[in-house]
N, C-alpha and C positions, 0 to 999 in steps of 0.2 A: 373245220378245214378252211385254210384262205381261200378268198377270190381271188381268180384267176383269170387276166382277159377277157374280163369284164362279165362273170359266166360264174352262177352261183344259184345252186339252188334253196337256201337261207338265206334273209336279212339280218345283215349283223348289226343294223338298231333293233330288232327283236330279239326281247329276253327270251329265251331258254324255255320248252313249254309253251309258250304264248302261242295259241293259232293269229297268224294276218288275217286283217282284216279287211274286206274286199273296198277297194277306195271310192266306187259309186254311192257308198254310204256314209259319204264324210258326212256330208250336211246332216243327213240324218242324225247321226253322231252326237255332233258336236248339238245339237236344239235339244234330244233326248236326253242322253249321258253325260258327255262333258259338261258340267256343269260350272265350271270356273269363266270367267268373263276375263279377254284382255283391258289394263288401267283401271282408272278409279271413275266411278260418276262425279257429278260437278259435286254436291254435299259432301263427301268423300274427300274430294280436292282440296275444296275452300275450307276444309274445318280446319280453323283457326286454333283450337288448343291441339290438332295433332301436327300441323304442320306449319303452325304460323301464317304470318299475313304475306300474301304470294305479289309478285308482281309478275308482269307477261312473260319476263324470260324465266321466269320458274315450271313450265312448264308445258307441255307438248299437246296437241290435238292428234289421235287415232285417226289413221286414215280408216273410208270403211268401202263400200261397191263404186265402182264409175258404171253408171248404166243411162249416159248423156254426154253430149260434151258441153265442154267449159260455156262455150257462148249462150247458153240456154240456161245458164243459171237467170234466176234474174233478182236483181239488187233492191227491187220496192221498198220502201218499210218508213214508217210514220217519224217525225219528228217534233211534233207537239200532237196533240187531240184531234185535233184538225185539220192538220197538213203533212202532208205525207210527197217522199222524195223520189227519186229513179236511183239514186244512188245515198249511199249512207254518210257522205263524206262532210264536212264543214270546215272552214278557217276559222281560228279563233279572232276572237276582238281584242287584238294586241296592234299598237301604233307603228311595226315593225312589220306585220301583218296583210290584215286586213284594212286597204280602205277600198274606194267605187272600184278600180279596177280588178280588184282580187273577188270582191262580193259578184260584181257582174260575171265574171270567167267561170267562178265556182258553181253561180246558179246555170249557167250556158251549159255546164256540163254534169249539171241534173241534184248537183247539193247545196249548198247553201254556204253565203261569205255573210259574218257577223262585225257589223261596222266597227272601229271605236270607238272610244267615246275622249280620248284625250285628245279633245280639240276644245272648241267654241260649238256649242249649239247650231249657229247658223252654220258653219262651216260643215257638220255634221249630216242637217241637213240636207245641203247643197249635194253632197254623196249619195244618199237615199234617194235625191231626186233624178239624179245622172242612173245610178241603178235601176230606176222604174221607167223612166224614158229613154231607154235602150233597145229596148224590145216590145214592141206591143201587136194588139188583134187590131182594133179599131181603134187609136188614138182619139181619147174623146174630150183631151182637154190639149190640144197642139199650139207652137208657138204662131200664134198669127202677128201678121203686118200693115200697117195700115199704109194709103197711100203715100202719103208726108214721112214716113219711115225712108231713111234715108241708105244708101248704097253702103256707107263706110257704119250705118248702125245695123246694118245685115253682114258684115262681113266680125264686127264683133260681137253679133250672134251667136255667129257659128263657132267662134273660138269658145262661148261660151259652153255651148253645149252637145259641140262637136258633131254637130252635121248642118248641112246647109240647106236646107229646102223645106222655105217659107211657105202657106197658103197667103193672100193677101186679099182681103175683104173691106166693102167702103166706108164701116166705121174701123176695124181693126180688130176686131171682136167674133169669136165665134156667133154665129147663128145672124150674121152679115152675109150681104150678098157679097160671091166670090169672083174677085176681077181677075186674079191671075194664081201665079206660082213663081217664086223666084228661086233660084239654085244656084249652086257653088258655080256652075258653067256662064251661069250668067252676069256674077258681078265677079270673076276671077280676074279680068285684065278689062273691066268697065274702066274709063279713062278718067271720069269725074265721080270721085266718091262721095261729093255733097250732092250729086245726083238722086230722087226722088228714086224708089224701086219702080216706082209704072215705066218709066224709061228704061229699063232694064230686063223686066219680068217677063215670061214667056204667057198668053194668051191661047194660046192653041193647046187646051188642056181637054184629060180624056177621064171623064166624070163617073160615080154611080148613082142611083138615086137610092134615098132614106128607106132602110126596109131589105136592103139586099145583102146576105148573110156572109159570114167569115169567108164560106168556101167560093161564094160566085163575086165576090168580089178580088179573093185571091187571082181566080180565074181571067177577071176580067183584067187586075196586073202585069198577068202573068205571059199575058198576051199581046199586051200593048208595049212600047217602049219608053213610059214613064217611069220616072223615081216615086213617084207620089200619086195614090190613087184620091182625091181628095170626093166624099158623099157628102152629097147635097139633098135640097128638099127640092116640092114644087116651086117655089120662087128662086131658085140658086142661089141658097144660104146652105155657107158652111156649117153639116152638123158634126164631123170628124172625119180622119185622114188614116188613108193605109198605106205603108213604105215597102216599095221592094225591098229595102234592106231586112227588112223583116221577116220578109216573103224568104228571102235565102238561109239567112239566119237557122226558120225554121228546118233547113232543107240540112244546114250543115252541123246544129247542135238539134238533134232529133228526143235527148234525153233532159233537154231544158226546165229546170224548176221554174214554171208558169202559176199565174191565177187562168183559172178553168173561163173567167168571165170575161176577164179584161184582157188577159193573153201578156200580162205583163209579166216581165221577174218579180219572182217573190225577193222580198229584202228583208234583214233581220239587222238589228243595230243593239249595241248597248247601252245601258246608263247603270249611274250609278245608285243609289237609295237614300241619300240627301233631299232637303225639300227643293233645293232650285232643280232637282231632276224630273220635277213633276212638268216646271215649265219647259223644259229640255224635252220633253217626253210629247207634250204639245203641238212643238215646232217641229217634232221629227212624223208626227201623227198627222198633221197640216202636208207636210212631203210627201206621207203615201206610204209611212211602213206599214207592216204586214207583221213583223214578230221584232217584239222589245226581250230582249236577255235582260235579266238582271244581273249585274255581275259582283262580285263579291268574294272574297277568297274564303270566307266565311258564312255562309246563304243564311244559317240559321241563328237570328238575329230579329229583335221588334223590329227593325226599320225596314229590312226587307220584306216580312209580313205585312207590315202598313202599308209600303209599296205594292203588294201584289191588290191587296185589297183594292187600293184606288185604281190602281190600271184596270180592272176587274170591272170596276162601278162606273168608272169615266170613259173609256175606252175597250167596250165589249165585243169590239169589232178584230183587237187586237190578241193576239195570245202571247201569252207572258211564258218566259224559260226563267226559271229560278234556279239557284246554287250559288257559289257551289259547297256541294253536300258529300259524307264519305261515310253516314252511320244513317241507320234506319228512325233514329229519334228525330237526328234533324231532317230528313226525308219526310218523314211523318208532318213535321209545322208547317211545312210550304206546300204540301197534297192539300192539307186542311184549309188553308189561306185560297187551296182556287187555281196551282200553277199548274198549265197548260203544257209543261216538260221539264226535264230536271237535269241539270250537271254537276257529274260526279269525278272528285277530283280534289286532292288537298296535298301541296307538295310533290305531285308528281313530273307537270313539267322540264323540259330541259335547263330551263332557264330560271328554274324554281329554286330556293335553298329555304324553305317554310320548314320541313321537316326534321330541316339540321338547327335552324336558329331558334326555332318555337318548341321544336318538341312536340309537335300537333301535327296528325295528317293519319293518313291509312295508306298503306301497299293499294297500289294502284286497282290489281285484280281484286281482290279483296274485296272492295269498296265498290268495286263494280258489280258485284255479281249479288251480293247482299241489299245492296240499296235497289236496284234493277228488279231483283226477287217480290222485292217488296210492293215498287211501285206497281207495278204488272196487274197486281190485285186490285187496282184503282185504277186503271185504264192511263196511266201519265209514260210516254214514254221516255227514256234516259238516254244522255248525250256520254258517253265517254272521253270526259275532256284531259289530256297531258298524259305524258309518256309514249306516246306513238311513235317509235323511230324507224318501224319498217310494215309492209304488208302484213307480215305475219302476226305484228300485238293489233292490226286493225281487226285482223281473223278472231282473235282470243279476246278484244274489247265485245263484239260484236255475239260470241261463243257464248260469255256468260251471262248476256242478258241485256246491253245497251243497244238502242236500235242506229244511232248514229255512235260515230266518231270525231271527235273535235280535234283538229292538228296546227301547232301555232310552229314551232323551231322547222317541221319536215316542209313547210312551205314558206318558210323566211327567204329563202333561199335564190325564190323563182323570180322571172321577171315580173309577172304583175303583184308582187308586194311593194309597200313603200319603198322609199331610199334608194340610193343610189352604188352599184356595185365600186370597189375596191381592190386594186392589188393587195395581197397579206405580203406580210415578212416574206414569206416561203416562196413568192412568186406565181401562190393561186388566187383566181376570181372569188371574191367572196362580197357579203351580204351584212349588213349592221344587224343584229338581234340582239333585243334587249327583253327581259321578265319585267312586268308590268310593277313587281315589286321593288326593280331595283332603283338605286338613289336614282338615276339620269331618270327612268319615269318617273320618278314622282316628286323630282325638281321642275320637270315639264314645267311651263308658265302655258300652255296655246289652252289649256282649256280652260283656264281662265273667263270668267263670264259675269258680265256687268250687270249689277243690283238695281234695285228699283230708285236708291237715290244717288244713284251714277260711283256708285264705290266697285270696287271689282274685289272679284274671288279668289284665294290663291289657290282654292284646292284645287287639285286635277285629279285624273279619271286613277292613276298610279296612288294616290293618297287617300283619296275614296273606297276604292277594292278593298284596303289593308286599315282601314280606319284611324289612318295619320295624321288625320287634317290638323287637330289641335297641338301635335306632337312638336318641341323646339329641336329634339333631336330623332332624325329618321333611323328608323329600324331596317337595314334591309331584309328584304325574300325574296330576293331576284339576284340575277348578276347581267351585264352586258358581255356581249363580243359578236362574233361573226359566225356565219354560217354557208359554207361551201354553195358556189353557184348550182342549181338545177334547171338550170333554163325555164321555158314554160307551163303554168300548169293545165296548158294546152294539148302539152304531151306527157307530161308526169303524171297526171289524177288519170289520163287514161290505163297509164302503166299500172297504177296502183288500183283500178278498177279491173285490167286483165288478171293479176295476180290477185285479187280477190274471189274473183272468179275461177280460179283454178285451183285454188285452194280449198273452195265449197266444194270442187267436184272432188278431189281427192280427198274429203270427208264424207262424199253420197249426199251431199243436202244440195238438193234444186232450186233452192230460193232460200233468204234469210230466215224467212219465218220456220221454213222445215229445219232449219242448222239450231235455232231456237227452240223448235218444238222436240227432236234426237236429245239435245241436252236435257229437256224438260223430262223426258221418257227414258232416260239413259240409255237411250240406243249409239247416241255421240258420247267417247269414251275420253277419257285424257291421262297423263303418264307425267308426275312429277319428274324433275329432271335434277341431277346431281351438278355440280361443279367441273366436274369430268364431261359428265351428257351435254352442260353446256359446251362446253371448248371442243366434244367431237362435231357438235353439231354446227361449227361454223368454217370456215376456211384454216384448214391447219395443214403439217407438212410441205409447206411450197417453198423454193427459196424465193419466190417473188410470182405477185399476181396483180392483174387487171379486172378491177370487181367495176363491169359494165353491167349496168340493171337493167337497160332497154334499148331495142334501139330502132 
């Protein structure tokens, strides 16, 4: 009999005979009896002879319980052995990329900018050192000035290193006694710039003594109305310096990638696995980095094992990222060599064309979760470098197994990458991006770098990676063009950290490690997707839309 009015005493999704069953026993149910599980687990997924080699839009993450909200996930998780982040995020070491201003922003907001390397060595340097004197606890190697330091060589100082306030001690020298302080207020509209700084410097300075810790120092800053807390010993010699700007810093980037000691940003740079990269590696070691990438489009290679070995023996203070890698063989030479983390990645990039002109590479996903699996059993963890084009593949890089994600094209874009923005044809803001393979990089002449009997190098960091150096005619794996304005990633890595975070909740994982650990236990489920599942699952049907990602 039909229902009628909403008034039936049978279900007509119940066959015929069937007694209902009472709905306080789903759960029951479904743990007991139902025995079929929604998707596939990850093995299930990635097996390559039934489904081929997956890239992130091949398919979907199962939502599971929200029994939290979004803000409470929390993002921790290691990026070499040693050092571990707030957040999983990184720029790649592309010239278009990452230099001091992109690495500084990155670590400010808790992941890591990889410098790189198609420059000159010094010039490379000069970045790593602007990145580590940016932020510190105790500044304990500061620009000091001596008397005879004169007004117009403190004001290009400060051009040089973008802040203005000098200690001034009466040899010029740390662990000198300290006569004053000079600051941007003070030589801004000084009349005579061959003026001595003692004529100019402020004297009525509000000191700590040697011995008094991060916090009562903070305190004592924070109290006072100096720029510069500068600690002294019993004799008033300078032993280092504390900056309000620091003091705020900390207050406004609270998820900051620090050393625990020095309170500095961490900095990561590249080179390449040539021998003049060992002196390259030197100069950059003398600056103050903290993590050398190798970089290589190819990781598994003598030269990059010979390299990891010497960074290893000469530089044990340092932790080395090797790659990049997309099979567990070559995964396997660079664990064995001693590498500190691993990037995994072959042709995937935007800007990448490796896997059309070589015939060489792995599906992104793939390569991820295989290599990832592997290293895991060795304690190395993996970078998920190229193909990131939205929150979602940082979800699925992060799902199958790498603890970071590396992003070069999705932040070419922003203000703090190189270059300079551009009208297009079309009449939008856009941005130069170029693949580290293609001819314009690795015609590059800047990294160029002068030999011991004054001859210079033509190779640069683009011919290096792809091992072109001897080549009369270049191969590209890259291509150039542009990439749409994103403003800051001041506000963008935040957006891409909320939507990170909403995305763990709507999978039930409370932190990286448990979204990690579901996959590992196949309690986080996932659903191949068709060509159809793709196109329903993106914007379709509209005669016109406005795709705003944040705001």
């Amino acid at each position: 009999m039909p229902t009628t009015n909403g008034h039936s005493t049978s279900s007509p999704l119940i066959p015929p005979g069937v007694k209902p069953m009472d709905p306080r026993n789903a759960l029951e149910y479904l743990e007991n009896v139902y025995k079929h599980e929604d998707g596939l687990d990850v093995q299930t997924l990635i097996d390559s002879s039934t489904n081929g080699g997956l890239t992130y839009n091949d398919f979907l993450v199962l939502p599971g319980y929200i029994g939290f909200p979004a803000s409470a996930v929390a993002l921790d998780t290691p990026v070499t052995k040693r050092i571990s982040l707030k957040t999983p995020l990184l720029s790649s070491p592309m010239d278009t990329v990452t230099e001091h201003s992109m690495a500084i922003h990155m670590a400010l907001l808790g992941g890591l900018g990889v410098i790189h390397h198609n420059c000159s060595a010094e010039d490379q340097a000069e970045m790593v050192r602007k990145v580590k004197r940016y932020e510190n606890g105790f500044i304990l190697d500061p620009v000091v000035l001596s008397p005879t330091t004169t007004v117009s060589e403190a004001k290009q100082l400060k051009e040089k290193w973008g802040f203005g306030g000098f200690p001034v001690t009466e040899n010029g020298t740390l662990r000198s006694r300290l006569i004053g302080m000079i600051t941007t207020r003070d030589i801004q509209f000084h009349p005579n710039p061959s003026d001595p700084v003692t004529r100019a410097m402020s004297t009525d300075l509000v000191t700590a003594p040697s011995g008094t810790t991060l916090a009562e120092a903070n305190a004592v800053l924070s109290k006072s109305k100096k720029g510069k807390l500068p600690i002294v010993d019993s004799a008033y010699n300078l032993i280092s310096l504390l900056s309000r700007s620091d003091l705020m810093k900390n207050l406004h980037y609270p998820l900051a990638s620090k050393l625990p000691h020095s309170k500095q940003l961490i900095c990561a740079a590249a080179i390449g696995t040539r021998p003049e990269d060992r002196e390259r590696l030197k100069t950059l070691a003398e600056a103050g980095l903290d993590v050398v990438v190798l970089d290589s489009s190819q990781g598994n290679s003598v030269f990059q094992i010979e390299m990891i070995e010497f960074v290893k023996e000469q530089y044990p203070r340092l932790d080395v990222i090797g790659g990049n890698v997309v099979t567990v063989a070559q995964a396997a030479n660079l664990i064995a060599a001693g590498v500190d983390g691993l990037r995994i990645g072959m042709g995937s990039g935007s800007a990448c064309i490796t896997q059309e002109v070589m015939a060489v590479g792995r599906p992104q996903a793939t390569a991820v979760y295989n290599v990832s699996k592997f290293a895991a059993r060795f304690g190395v963890p993996c970078i998920a470098d190229g193909g990131i084009q939205n929150v979602g593949h940082i979800v699925k890089g992060l799902a199958l197994g790498a603890s970071t994600v590396m992003m070069g094209g999705l932040l070419a874009g922003t203000t703090e990458s190189p270059g300079n923005y551009f009208v297009s044809r079309e009449g939008q803001l856009v941005k130069a991006y170029r693949g580290m393979g293609s001819i314009d990089a690795m015609e590059d002449k800047k990294a160029g770098s002068v030999t011991a009997n004054g001859g210079k190098h033509k190779s640069d960091a683009g011919k290096a990676r792809y091992f072109s150096e001897g080549d009369r005619l270049l191969v590209a794996q890259g291509v150039s063009g542009s990439v749409l304005d994103r403003g800051s990633v001041t506000k963008f890595v935040p957006y891409l950290l909320a939507g990170l975070q909403h995305s763990l909740q709507d999978i039930g994982a409370r932190s990286l490690s448990a979204l990690r650990d579901g996959v590992r236990d196949g309690t986080v489920r996932f659903e191949l997707r068709t060509v159809s599942a793709q196109a329903e699952g993106n914007v379709h049907g509209l005669h016109s839309f406005d795709k705003k990602l944040y705001s």
